[in-house]
mmJSON file of the N, C-alpha and C atoms, coordinates in Angstrom:
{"data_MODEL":{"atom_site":{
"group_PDB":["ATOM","ATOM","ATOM","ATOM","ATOM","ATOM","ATOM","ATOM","ATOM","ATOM","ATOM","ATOM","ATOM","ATOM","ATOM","ATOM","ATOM","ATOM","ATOM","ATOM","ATOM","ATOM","ATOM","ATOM","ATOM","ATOM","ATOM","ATOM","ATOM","ATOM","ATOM","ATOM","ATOM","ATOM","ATOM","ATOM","ATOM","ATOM","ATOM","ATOM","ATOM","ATOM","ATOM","ATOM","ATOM","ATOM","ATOM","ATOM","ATOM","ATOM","ATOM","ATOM","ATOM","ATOM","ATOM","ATOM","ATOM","ATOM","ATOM","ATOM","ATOM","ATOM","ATOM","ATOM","ATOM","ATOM","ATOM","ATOM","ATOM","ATOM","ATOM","ATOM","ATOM","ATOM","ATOM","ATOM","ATOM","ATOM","ATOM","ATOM","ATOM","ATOM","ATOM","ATOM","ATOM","ATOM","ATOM","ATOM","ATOM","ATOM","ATOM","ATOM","ATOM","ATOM","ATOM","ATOM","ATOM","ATOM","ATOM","ATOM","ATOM","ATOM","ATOM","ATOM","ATOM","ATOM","ATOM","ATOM","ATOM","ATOM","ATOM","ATOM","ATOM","ATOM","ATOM","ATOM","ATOM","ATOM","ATOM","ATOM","ATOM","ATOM","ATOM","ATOM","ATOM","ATOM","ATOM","ATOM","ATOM","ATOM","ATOM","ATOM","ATOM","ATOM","ATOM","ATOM","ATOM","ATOM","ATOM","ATOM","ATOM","ATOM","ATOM","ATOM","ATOM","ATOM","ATOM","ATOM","ATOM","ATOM","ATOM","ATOM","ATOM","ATOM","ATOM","ATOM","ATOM","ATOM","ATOM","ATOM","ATOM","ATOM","ATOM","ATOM","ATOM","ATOM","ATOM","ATOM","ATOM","ATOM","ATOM","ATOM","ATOM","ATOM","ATOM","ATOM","ATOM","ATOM","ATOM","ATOM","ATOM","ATOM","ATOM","ATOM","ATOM","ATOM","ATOM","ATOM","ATOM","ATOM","ATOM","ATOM","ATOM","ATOM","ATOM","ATOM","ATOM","ATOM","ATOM","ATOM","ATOM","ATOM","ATOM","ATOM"],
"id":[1,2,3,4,5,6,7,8,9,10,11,12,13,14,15,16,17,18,19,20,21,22,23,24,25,26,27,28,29,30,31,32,33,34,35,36,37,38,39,40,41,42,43,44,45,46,47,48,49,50,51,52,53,54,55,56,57,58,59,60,61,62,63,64,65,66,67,68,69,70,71,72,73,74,75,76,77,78,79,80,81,82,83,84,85,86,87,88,89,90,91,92,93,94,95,96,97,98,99,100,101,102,103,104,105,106,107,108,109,110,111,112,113,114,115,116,117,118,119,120,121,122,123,124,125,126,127,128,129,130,131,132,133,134,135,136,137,138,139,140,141,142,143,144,145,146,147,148,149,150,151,152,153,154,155,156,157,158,159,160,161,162,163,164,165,166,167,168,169,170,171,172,173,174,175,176,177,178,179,180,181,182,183,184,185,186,187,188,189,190,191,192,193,194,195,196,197,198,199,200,201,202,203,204],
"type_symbol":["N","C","C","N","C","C","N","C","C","N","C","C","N","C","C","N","C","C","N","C","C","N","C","C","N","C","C","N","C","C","N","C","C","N","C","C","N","C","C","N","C","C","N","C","C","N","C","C","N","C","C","N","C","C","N","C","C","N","C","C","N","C","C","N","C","C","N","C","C","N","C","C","N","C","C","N","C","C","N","C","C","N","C","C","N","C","C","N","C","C","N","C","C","N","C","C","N","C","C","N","C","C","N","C","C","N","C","C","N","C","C","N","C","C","N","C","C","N","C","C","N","C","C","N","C","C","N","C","C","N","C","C","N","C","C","N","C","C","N","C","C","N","C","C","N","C","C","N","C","C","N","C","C","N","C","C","N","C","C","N","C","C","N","C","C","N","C","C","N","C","C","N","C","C","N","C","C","N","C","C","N","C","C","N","C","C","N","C","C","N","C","C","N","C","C","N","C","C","N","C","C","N","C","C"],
"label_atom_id":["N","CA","C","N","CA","C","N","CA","C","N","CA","C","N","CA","C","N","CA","C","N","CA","C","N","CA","C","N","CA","C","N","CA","C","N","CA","C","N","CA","C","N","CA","C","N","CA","C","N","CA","C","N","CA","C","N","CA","C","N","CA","C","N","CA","C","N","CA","C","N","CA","C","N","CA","C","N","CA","C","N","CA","C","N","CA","C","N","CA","C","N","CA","C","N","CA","C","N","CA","C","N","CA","C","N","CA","C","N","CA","C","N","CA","C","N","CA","C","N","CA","C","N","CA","C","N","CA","C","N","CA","C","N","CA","C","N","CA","C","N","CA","C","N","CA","C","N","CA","C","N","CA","C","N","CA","C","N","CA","C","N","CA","C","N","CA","C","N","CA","C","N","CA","C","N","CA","C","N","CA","C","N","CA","C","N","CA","C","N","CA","C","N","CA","C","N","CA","C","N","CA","C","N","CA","C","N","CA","C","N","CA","C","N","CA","C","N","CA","C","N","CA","C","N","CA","C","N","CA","C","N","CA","C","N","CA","C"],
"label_alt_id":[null,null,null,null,null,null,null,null,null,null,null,null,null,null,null,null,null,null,null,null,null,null,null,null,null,null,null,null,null,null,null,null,null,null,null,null,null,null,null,null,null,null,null,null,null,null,null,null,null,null,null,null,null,null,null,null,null,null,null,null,null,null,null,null,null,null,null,null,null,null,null,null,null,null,null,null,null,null,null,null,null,null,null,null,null,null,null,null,null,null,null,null,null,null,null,null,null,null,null,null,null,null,null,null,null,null,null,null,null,null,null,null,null,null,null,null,null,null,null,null,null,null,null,null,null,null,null,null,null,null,null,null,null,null,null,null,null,null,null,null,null,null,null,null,null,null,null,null,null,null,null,null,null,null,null,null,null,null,null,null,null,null,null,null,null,null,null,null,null,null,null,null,null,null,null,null,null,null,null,null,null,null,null,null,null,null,null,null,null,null,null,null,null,null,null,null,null,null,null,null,null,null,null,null],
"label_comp_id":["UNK","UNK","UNK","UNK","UNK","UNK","UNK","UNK","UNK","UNK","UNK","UNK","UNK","UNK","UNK","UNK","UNK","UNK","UNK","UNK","UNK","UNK","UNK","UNK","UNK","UNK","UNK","UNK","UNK","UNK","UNK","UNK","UNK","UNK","UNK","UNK","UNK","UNK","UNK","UNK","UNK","UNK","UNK","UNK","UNK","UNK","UNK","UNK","UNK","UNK","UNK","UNK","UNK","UNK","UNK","UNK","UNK","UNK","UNK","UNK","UNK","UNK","UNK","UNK","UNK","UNK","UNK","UNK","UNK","UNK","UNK","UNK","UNK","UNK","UNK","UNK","UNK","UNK","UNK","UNK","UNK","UNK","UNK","UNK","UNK","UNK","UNK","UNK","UNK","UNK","UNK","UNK","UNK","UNK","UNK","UNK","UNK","UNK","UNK","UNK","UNK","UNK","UNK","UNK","UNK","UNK","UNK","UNK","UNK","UNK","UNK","UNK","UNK","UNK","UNK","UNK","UNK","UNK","UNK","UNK","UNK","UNK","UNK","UNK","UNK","UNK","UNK","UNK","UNK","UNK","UNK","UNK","UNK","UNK","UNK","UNK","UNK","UNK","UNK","UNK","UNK","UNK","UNK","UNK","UNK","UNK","UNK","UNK","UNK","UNK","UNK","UNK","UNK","UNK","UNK","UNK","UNK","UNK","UNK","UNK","UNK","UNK","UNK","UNK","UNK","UNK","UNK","UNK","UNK","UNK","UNK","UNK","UNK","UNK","UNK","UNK","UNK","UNK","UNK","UNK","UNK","UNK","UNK","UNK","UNK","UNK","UNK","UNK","UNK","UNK","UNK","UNK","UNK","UNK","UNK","UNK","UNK","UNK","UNK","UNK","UNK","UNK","UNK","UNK"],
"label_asym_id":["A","A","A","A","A","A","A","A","A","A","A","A","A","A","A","A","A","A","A","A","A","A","A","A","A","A","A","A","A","A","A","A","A","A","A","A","A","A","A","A","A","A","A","A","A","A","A","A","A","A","A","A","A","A","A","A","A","A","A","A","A","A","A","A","A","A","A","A","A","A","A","A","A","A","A","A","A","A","A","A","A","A","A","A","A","A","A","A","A","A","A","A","A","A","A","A","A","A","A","A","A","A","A","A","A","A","A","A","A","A","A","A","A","A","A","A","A","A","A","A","A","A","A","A","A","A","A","A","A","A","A","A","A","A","A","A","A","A","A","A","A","A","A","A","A","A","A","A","A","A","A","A","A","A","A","A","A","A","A","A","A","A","A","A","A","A","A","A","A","A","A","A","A","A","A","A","A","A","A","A","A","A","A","A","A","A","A","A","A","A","A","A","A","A","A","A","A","A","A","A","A","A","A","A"],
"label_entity_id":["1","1","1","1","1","1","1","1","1","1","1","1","1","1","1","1","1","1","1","1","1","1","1","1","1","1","1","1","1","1","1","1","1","1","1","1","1","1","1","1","1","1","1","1","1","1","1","1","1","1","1","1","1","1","1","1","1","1","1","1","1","1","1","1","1","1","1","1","1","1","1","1","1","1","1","1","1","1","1","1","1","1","1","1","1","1","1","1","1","1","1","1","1","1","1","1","1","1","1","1","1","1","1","1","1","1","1","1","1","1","1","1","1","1","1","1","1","1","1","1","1","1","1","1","1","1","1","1","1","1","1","1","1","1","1","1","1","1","1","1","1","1","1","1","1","1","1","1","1","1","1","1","1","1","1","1","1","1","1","1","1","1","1","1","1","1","1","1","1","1","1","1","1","1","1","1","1","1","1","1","1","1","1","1","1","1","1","1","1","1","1","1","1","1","1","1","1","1","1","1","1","1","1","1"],
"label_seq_id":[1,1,1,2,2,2,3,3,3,4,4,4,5,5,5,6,6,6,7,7,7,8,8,8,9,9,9,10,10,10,11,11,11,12,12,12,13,13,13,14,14,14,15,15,15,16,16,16,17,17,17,18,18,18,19,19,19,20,20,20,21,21,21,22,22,22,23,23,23,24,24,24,25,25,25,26,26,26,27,27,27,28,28,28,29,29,29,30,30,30,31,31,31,32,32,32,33,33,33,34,34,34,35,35,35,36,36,36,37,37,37,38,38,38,39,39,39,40,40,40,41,41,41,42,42,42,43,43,43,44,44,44,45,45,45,46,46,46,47,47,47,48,48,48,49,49,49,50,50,50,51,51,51,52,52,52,53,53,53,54,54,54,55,55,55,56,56,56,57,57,57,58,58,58,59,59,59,60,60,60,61,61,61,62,62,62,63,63,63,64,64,64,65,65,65,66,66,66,67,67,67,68,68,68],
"pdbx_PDB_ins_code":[null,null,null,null,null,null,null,null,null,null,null,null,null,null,null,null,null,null,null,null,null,null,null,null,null,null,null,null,null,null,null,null,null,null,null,null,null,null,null,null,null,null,null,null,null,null,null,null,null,null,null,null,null,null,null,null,null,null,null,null,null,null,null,null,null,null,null,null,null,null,null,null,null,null,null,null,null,null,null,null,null,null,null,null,null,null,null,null,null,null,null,null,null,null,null,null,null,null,null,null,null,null,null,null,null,null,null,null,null,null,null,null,null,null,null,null,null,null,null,null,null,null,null,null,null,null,null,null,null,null,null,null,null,null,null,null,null,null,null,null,null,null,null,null,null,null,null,null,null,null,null,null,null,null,null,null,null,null,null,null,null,null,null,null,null,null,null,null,null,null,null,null,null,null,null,null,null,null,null,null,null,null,null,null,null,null,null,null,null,null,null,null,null,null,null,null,null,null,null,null,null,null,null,null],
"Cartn_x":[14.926,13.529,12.745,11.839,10.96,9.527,8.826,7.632,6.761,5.55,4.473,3.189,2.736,1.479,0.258,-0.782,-1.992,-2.935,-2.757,-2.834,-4.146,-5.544,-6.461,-6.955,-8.403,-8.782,-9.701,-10.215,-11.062,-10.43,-10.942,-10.297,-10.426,-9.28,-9.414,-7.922,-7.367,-5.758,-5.779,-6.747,-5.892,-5.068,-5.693,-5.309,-3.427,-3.464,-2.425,-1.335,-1.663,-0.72,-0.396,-0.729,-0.865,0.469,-0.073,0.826,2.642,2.132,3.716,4.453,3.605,5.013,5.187,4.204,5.305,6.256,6.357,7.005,8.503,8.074,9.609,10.128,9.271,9.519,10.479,10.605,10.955,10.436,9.335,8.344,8.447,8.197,8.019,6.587,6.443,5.038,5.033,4.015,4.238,2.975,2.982,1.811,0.764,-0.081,-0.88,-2.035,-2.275,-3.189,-4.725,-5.699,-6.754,-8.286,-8.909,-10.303,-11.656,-12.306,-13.413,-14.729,-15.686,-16.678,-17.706,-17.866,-18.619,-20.339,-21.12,-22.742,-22.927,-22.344,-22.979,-22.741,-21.376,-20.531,-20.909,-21.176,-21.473,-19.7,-18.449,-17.306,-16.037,-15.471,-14.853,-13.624,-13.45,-12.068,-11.179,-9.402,-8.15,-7.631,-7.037,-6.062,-4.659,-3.649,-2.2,-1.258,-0.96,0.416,1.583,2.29,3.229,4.564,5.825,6.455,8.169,8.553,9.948,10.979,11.901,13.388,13.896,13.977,14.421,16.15,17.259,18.074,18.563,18.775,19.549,17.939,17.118,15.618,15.354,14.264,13.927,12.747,11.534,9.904,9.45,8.509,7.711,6.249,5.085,3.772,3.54,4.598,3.588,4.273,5.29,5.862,5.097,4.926,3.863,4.8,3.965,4.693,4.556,3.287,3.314,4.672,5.26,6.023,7.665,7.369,8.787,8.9],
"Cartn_y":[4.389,4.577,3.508,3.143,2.132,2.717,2.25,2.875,1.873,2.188,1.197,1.64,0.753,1.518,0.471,0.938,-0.109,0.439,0.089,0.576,-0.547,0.431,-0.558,0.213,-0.793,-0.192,-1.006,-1.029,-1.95,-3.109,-4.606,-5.58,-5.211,-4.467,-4.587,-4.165,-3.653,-3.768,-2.017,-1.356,-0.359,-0.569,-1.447,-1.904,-2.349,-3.007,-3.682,-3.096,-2.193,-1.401,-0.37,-0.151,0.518,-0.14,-1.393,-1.947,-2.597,-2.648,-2.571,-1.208,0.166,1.008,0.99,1.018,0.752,-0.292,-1.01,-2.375,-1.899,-1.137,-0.524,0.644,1.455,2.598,1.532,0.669,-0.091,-0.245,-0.304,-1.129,-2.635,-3.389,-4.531,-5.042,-5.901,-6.668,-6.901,-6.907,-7.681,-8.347,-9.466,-10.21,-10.244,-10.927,-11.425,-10.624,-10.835,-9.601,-9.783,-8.73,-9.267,-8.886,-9.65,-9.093,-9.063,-8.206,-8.303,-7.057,-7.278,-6.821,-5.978,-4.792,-3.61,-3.683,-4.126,-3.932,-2.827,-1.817,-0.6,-0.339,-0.446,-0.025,-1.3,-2.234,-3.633,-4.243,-4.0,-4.31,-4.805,-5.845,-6.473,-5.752,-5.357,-4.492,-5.223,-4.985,-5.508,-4.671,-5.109,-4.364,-5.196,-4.472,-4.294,-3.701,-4.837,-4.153,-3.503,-2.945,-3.072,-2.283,-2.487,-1.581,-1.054,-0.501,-0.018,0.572,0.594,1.008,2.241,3.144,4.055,4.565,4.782,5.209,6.405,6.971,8.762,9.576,8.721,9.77,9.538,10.657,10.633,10.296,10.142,9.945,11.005,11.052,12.929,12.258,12.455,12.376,13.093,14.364,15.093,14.295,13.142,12.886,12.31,12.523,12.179,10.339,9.09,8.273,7.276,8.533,7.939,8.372,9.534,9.474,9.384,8.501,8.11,6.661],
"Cartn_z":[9.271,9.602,8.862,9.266,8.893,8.552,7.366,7.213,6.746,6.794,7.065,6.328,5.075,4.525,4.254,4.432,4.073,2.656,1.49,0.393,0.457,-0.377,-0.572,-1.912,-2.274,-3.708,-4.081,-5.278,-6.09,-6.379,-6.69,-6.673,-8.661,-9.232,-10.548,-10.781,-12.577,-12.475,-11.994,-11.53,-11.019,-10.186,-8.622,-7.615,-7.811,-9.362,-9.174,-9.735,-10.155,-10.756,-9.861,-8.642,-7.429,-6.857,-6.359,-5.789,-6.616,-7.915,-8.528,-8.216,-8.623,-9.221,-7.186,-6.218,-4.657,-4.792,-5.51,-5.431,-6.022,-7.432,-7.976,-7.249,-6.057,-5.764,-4.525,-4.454,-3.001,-1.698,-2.037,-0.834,-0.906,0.223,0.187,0.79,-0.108,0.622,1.938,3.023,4.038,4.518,4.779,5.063,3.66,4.057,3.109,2.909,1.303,1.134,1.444,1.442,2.098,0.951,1.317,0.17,0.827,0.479,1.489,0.251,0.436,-0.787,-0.022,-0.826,-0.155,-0.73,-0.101,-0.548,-0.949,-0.235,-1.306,-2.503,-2.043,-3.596,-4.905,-4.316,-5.024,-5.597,-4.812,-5.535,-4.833,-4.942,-3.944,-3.743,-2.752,-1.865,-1.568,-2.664,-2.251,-0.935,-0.285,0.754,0.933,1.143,0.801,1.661,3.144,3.659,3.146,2.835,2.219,3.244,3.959,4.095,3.136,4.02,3.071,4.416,4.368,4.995,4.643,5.102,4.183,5.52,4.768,5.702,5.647,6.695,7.115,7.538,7.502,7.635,9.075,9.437,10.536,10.106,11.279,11.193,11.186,10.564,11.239,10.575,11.447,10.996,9.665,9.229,7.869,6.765,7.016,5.739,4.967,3.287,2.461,2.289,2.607,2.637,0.943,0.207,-1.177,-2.081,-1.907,-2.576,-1.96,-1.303,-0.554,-1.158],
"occupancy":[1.0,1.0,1.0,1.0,1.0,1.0,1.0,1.0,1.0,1.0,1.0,1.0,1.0,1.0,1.0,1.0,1.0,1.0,1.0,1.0,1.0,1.0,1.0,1.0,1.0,1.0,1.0,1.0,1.0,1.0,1.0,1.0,1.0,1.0,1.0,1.0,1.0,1.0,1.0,1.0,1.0,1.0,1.0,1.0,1.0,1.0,1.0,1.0,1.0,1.0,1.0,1.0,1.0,1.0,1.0,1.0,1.0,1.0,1.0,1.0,1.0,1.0,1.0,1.0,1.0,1.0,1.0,1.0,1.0,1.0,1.0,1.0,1.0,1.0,1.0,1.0,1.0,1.0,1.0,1.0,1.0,1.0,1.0,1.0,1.0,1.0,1.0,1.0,1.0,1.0,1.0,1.0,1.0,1.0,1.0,1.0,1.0,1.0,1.0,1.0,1.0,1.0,1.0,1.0,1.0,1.0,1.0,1.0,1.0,1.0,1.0,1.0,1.0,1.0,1.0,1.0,1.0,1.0,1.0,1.0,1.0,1.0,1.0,1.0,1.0,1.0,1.0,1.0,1.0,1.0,1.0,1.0,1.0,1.0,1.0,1.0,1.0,1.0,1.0,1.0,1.0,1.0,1.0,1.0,1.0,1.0,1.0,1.0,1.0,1.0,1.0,1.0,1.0,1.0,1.0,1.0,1.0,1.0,1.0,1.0,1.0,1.0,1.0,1.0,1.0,1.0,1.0,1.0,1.0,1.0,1.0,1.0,1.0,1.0,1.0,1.0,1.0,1.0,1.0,1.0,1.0,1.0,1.0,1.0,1.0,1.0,1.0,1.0,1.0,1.0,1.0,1.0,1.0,1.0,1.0,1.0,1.0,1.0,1.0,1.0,1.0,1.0,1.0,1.0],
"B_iso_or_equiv":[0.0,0.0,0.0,0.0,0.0,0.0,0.0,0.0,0.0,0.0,0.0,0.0,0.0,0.0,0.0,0.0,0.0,0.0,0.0,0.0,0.0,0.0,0.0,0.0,0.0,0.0,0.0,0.0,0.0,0.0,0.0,0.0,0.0,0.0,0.0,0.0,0.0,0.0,0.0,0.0,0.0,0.0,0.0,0.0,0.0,0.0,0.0,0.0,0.0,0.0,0.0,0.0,0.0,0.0,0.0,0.0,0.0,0.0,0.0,0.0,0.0,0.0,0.0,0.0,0.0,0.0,0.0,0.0,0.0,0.0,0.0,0.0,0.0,0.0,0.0,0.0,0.0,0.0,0.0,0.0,0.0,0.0,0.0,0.0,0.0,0.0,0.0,0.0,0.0,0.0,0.0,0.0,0.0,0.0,0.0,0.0,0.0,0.0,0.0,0.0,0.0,0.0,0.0,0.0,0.0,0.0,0.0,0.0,0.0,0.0,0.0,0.0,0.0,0.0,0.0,0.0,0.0,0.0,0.0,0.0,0.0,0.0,0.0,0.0,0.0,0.0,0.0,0.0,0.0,0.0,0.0,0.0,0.0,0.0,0.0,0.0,0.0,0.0,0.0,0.0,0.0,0.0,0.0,0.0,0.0,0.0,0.0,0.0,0.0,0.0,0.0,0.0,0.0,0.0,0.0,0.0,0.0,0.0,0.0,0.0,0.0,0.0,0.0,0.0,0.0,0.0,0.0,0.0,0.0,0.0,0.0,0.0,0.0,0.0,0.0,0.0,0.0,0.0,0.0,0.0,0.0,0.0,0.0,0.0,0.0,0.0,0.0,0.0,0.0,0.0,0.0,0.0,0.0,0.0,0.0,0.0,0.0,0.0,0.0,0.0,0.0,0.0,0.0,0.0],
"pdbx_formal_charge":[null,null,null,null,null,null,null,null,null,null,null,null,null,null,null,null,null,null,null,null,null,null,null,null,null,null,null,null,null,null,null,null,null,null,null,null,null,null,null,null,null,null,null,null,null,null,null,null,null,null,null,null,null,null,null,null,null,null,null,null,null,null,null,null,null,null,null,null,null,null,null,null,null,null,null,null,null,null,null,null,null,null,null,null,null,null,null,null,null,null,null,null,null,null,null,null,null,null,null,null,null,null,null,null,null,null,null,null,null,null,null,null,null,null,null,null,null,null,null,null,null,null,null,null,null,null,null,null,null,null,null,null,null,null,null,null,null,null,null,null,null,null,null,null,null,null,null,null,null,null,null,null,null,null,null,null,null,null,null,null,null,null,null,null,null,null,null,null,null,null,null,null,null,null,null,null,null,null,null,null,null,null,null,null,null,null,null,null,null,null,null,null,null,null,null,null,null,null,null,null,null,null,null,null],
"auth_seq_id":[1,1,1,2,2,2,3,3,3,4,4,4,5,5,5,6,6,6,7,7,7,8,8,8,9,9,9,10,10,10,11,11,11,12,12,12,13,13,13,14,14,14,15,15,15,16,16,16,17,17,17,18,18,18,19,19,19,20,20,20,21,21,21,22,22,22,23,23,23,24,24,24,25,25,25,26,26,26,27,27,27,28,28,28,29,29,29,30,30,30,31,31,31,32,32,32,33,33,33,34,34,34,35,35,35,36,36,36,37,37,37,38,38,38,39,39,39,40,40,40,41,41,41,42,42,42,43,43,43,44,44,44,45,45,45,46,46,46,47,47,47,48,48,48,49,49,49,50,50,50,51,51,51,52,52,52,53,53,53,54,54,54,55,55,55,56,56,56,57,57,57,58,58,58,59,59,59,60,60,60,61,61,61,62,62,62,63,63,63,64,64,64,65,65,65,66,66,66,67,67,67,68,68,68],
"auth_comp_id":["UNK","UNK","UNK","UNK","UNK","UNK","UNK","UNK","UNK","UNK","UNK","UNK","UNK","UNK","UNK","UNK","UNK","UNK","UNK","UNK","UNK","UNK","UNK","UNK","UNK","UNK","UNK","UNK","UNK","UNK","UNK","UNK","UNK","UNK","UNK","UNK","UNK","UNK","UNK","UNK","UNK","UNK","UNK","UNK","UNK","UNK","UNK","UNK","UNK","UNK","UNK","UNK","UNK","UNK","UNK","UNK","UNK","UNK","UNK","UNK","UNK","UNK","UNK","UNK","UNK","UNK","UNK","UNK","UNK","UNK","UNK","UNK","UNK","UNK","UNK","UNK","UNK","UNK","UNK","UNK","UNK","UNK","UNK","UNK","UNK","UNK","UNK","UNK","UNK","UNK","UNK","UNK","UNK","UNK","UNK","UNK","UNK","UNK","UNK","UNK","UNK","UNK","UNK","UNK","UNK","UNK","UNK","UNK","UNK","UNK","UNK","UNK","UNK","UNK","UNK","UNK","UNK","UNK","UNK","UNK","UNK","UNK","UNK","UNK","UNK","UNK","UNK","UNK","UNK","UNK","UNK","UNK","UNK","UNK","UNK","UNK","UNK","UNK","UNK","UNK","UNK","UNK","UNK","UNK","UNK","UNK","UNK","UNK","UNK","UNK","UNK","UNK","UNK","UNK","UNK","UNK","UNK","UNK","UNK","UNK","UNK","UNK","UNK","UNK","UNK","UNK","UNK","UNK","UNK","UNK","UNK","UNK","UNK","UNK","UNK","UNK","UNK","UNK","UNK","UNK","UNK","UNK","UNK","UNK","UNK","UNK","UNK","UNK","UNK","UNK","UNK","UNK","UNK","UNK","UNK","UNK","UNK","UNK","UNK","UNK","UNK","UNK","UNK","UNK"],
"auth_asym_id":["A","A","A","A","A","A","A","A","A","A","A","A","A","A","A","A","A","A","A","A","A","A","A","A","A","A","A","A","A","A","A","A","A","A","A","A","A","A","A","A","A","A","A","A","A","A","A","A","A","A","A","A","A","A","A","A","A","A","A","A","A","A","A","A","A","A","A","A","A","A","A","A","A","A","A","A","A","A","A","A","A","A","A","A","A","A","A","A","A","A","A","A","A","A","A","A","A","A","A","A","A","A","A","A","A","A","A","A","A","A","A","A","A","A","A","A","A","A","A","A","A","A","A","A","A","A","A","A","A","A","A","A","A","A","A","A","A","A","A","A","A","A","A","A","A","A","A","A","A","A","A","A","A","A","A","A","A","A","A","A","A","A","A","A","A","A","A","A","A","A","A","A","A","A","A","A","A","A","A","A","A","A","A","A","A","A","A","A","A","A","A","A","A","A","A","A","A","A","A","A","A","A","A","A"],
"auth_atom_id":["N","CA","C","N","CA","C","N","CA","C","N","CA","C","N","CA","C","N","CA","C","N","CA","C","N","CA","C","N","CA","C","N","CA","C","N","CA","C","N","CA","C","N","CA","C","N","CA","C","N","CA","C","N","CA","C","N","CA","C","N","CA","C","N","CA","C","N","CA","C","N","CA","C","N","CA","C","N","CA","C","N","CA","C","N","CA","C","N","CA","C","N","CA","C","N","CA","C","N","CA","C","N","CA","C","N","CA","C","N","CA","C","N","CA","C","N","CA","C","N","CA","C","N","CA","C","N","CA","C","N","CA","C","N","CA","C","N","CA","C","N","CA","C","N","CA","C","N","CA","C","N","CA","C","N","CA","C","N","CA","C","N","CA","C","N","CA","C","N","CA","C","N","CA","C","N","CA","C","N","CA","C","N","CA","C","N","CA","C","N","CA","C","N","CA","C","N","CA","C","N","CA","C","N","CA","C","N","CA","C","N","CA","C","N","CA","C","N","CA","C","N","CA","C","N","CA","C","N","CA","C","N","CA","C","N","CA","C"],
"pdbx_PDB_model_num":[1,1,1,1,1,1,1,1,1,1,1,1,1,1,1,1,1,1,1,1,1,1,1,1,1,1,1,1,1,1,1,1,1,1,1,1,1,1,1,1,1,1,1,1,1,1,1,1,1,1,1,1,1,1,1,1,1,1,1,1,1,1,1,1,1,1,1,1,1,1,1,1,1,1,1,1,1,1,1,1,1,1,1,1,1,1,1,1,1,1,1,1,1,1,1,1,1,1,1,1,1,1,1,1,1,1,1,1,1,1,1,1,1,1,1,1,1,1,1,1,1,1,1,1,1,1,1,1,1,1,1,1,1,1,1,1,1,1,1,1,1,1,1,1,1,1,1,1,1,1,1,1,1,1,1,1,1,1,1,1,1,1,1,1,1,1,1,1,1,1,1,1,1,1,1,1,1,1,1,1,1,1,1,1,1,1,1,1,1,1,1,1,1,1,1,1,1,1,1,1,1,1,1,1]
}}}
């Protein structure tokens, strides 16, 4: 099964520490990351393809895909 996530956040090290422990959980990056800045909020927004492989699983919409 193949899974697919778009992880976003504040452009600060929460963001990035977000995207490591997916990185050790075995996600992989995919495509390039993106930045874009919110007027209201006044704070520039990372966003983060990331997918992962997982094998013997099936798909199901309720699977929680953070802690996979």
């Amino acid at each position: 099964m193949n899974l697919y996530r778009y992880l976003t956040g504040p452009d600060d090290a929460s963001f990035c520490h977000r995207i490591s422990e997916a990185l050790n959980r075995g996600w992989q990056l995919y495509g390039s990351p993106s930045l874009t800045y919110d007027p209201e909020k006044k704070q520039l927004v990372c966003g983060q393809a990331i997918i992962k492989e997982v094998d013997g699983a099936r798909y199901s919409p309720e699977l929680d895909l953070g802690k996979l």
